[in-house]
C-alpha positions in Angstrom: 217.2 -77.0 -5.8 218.5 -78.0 -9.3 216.9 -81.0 -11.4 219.8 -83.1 -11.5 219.9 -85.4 -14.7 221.2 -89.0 -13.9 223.2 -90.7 -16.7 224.7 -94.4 -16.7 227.5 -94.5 -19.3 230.0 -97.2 -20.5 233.0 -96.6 -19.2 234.7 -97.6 -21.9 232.9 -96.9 -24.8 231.1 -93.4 -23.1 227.6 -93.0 -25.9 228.2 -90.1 -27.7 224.6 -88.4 -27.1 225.3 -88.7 -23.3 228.9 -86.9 -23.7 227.8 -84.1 -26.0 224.5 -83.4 -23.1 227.5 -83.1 -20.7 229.4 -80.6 -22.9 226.5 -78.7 -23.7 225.6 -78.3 -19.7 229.8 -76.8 -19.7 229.6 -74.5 -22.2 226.4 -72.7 -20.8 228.1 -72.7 -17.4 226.8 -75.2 -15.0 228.2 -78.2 -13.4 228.5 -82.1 -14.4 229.7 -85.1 -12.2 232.0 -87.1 -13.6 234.0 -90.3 -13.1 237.7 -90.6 -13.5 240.4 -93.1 -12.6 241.4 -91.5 -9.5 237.9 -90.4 -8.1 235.0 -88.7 -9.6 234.9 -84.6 -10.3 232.9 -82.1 -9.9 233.6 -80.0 -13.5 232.9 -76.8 -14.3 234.4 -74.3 -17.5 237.6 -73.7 -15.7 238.0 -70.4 -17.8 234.6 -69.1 -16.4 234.9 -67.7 -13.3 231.0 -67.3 -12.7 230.9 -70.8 -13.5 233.5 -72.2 -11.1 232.0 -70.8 -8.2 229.2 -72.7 -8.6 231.9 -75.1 -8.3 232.4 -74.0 -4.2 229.1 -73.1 -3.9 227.8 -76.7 -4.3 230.5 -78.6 -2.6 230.9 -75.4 0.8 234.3 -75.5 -0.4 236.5 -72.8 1.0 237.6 -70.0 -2.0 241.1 -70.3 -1.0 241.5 -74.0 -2.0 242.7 -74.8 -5.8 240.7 -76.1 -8.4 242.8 -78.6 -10.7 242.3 -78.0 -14.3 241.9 -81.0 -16.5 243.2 -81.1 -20.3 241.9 -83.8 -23.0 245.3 -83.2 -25.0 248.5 -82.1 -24.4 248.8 -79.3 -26.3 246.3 -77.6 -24.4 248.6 -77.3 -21.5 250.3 -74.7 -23.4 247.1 -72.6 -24.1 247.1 -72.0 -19.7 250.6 -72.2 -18.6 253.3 -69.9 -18.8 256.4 -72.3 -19.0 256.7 -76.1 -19.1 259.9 -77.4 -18.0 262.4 -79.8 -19.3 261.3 -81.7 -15.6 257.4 -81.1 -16.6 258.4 -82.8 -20.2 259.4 -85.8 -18.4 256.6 -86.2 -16.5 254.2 -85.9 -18.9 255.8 -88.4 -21.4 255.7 -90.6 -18.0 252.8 -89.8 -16.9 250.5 -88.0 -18.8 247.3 -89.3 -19.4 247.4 -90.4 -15.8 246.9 -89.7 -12.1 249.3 -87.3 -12.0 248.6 -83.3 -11.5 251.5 -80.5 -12.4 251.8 -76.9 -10.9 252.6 -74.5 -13.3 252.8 -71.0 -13.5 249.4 -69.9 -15.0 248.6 -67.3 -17.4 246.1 -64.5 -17.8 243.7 -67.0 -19.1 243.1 -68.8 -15.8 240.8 -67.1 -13.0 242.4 -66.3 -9.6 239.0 -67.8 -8.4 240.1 -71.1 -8.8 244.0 -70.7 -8.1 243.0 -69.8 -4.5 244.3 -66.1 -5.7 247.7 -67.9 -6.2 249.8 -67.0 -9.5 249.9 -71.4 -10.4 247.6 -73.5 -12.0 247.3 -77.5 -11.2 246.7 -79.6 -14.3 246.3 -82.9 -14.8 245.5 -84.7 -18.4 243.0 -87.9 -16.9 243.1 -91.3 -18.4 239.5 -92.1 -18.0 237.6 -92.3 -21.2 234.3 -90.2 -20.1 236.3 -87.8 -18.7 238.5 -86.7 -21.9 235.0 -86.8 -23.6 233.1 -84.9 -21.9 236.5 -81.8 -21.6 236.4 -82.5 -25.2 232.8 -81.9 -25.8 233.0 -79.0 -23.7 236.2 -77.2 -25.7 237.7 -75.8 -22.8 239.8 -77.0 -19.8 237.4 -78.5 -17.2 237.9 -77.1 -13.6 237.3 -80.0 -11.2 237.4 -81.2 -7.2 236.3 -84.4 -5.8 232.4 -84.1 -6.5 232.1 -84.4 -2.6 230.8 -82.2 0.1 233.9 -80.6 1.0 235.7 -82.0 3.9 233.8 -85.4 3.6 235.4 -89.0 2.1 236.0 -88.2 -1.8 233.8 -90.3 -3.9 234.6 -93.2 -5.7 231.2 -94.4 -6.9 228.3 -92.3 -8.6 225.7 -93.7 -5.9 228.3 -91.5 -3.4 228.2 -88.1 -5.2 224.4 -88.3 -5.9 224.1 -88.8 -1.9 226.4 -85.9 -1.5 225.0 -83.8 -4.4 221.9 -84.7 -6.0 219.7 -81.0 -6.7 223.2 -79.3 -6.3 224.7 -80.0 -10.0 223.1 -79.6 -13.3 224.3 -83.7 -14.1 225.5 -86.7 -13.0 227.6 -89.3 -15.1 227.4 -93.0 -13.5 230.6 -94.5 -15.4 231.1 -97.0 -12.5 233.6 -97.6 -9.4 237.0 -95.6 -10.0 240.1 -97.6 -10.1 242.7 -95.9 -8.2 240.0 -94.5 -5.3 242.9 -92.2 -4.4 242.5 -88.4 -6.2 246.0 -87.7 -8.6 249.4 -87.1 -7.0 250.5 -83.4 -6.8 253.9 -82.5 -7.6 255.3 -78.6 -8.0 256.9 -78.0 -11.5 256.9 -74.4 -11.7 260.5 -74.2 -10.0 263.9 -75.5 -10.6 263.3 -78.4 -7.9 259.9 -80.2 -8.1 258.3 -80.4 -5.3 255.7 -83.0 -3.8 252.7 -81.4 -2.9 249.7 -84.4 -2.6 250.8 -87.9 -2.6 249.0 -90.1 -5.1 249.1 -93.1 -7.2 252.3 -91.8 -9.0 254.9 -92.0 -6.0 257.8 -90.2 -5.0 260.1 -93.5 -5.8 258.3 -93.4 -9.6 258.7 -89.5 -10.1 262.6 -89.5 -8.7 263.1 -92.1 -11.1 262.2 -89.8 -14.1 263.2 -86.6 -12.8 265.8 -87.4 -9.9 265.6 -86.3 -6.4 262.2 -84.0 -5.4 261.5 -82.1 -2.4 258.2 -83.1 -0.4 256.1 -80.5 1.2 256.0 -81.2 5.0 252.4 -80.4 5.3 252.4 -84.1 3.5 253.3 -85.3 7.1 252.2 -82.9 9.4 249.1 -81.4 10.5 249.0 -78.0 7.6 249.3 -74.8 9.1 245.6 -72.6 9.0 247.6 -69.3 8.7 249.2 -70.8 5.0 247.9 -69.9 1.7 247.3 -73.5 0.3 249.7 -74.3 -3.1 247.2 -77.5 -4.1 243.9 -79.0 -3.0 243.9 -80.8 0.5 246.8 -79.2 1.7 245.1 -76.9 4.5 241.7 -78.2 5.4 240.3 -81.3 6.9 239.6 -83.9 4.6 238.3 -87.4 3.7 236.6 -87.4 7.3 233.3 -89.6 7.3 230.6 -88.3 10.4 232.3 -90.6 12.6 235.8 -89.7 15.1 238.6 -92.1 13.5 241.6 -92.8 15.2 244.6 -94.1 14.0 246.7 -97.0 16.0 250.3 -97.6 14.9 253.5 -99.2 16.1 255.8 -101.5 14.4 254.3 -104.9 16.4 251.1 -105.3 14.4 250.2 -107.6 17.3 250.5 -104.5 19.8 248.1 -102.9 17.1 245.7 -105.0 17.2 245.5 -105.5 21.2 245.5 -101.7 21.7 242.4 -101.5 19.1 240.8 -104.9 20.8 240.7 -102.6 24.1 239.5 -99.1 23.1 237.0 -101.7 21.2 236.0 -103.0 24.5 235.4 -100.1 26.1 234.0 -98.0 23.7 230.8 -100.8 22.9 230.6 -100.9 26.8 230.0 -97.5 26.5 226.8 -97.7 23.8 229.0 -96.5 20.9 228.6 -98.4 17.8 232.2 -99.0 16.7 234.4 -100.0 13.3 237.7 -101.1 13.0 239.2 -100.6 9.6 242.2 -103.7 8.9 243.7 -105.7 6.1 243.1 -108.9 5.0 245.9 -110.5 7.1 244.7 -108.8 10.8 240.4 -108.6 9.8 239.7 -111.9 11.5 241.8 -111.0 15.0 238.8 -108.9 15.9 235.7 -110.5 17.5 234.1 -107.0 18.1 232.8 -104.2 16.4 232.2 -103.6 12.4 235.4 -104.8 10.8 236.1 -104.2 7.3 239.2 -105.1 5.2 240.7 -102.4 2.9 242.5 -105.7 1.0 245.9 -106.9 1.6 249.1 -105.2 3.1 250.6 -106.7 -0.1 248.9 -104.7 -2.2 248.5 -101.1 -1.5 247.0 -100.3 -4.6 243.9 -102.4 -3.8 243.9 -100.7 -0.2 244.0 -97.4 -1.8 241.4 -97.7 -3.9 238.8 -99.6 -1.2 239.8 -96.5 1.6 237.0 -93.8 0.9 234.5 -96.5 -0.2 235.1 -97.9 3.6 235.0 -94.7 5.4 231.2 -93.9 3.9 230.7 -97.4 4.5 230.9 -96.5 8.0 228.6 -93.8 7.5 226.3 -95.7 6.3 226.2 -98.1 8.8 225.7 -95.5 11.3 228.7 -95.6 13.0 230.4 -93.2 15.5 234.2 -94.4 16.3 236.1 -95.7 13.4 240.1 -97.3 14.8 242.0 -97.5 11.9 245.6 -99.9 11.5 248.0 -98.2 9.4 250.5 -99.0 6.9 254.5 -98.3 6.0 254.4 -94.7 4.5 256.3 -95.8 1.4 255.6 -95.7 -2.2 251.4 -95.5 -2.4 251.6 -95.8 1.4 252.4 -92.8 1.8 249.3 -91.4 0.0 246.9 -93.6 1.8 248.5 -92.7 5.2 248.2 -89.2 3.9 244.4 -89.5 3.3 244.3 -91.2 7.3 245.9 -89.0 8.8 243.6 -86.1 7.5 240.3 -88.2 7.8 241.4 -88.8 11.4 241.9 -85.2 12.2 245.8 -86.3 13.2 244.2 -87.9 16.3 247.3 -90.9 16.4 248.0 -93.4 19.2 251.2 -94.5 18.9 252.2 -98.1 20.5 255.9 -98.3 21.5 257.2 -101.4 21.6 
């Protein structure tokens, strides 16, 4: 068991003493908590080897499941990746800082343990202020996952990765609740044809209109194949699942939604389970049983993004054991937060027909 040091720091303004401890904890090889805008990492000396699988270590993270490597500047991209494309150029000027991860072809520098033995490197250059500092203080690129038990919801707040991994990690930076709550998009740029990988906060509509027309993955959609080498992180293993089953309801009559949920409702509290509903601001107040909570409006899938992990350890929290969640149109961030969904749930889907 590790004495994990607890530090609150201003988001904005990070204290410099608190950055450079963080720094000096990379450098010698251990691991530091930290908050970005997407979600907060787990970061490690992503040229260290030794250090970065501490990194799976603490979170029972598979080996074959990329790190991301996260930059302070651009220039350092060029220090780790063999080519950047006229594509990846575009991005970056888009982008870049942002929540937005590249795949690149890597070069000697980089580890195979935390490419998943893969010949590409995911990097992303973070607009959070306490994270630049602290890959500045530590001089290096930081290798760094959601700082999450692997499998479990990603975590948004610091109070969720000291639950998760408090005496696991050498430090812990509190810089407050993360603002997108969704970790970076992924997209492919080490071939002629980017490639969507993760969907995130940057969507498909955004990138095509920088780059053009992008192929998407179909293990964005589809239940990943075990036998597949994963090119990112999240693309083969269960994800964002809290200890509770969820299940996912969806048709295109909302109403049909909510009377399908209303019933397995029923039944499910006249069975003893205790049972939550996750809806929207517009459907919470339909429900008259179970634990309802609102991930925000359908108007606004930013705000639904970012409130979706929070909810899920809500449940857990609250102890409970069935979770039926609404869904939403899988376009533009939709399609990320149906992505996390469909993954928390395990691809367990009840489909109403109208």
């Amino acid at each position: 068991m590790i004495k994990t040091i607890l530090a609150a720091v201003d988001e904005k303004m990070p204290q410099k003493e608190i950055i450079e401890q963080a720094g000096q904890i990379l450098k010698q090889g251990g691991l530091v908590a930290f908050p970005t805008e997407t979600v907060y990492g787990l970061g490690a000396n992503g040229l260290d080897a030794a250090a970065c699988k501490k990194i799976y270590q603490a979170k029972g993270r598979p080996s074959d499941n990329p790190l991301i490597l996260h930059i302070a500047k651009k220039q350092s991209l060029y220090d780790i990746v063999k080519e950047v494309s006229p594509n990846a150029e575009k991005l970056m000027e888009a982008f870049w800082p942002g929540p937005l991860t590249m795949v690149f072809q890597k070069k000697d520098c980089v580890p195979y343990e935390i490419t998943g033995g893969l010949e590409t490197v995911a990097v992303r250059f973070p607009s959070h202020a306490v994270a630049c500092g602290v890959i500045e203080a530590a001089g290096v690129p930081i290798a760094a996952p959601s700082a999450n038990v692997s499998g479990k919801p990603s975590p948004t707040r610091a109070s969720h990765v000291i639950f998760d991994l408090n005496g696991k990690v050498d430090m812990i930076l509190d810089g407050g609740s993360a603002e997108v709550g969704l970790e970076s998009t992924i997209i492919d740029v080490s071939q002629s044809i980017p490639v969507l990988l993760r969907p995130g906060a940057v969507t498909k509509e955004m990138i095509e209109q920088v780059v053009g027309n992008i192929d998407v993955d179909p293990a964005i959609f589809s239940k990943p194949d075990e036998t597949i080498a994963p090119k990112a992180p999240g693309m083969k293993y269960t994800h964002y699942a809290p200890k509770a089953e969820v299940i996912l309801v969806q048709g295109e009559d909302l109403s049909a939604v909510q009377m399908k949920i209303k019933e397995l409702v029923k039944e499910d509290l006249r069975l003893g389970k205790e049972v939550g509903i996750l809806a929207t601001d517009q459907t919470k107040n339909a429900y008259g049983e179970g634990i309802v909570l609102s991930l925000g409006s359908r108007e606004n899938p930013l705000q639904i993004g970012a409130n979706l992990f929070k909810h899920l350890r809500k449940f857990d929290f609250l102890g409970i054991e069935v979770v039926y969640a609404e869904t939403v149109p899988e376009t533009g961030e939709g399609m990320a937060i149906m992505n996390r969904l469909k993954k928390a749930a395990g691809y367990k889907i009840i489909e109403i027909v109208s």
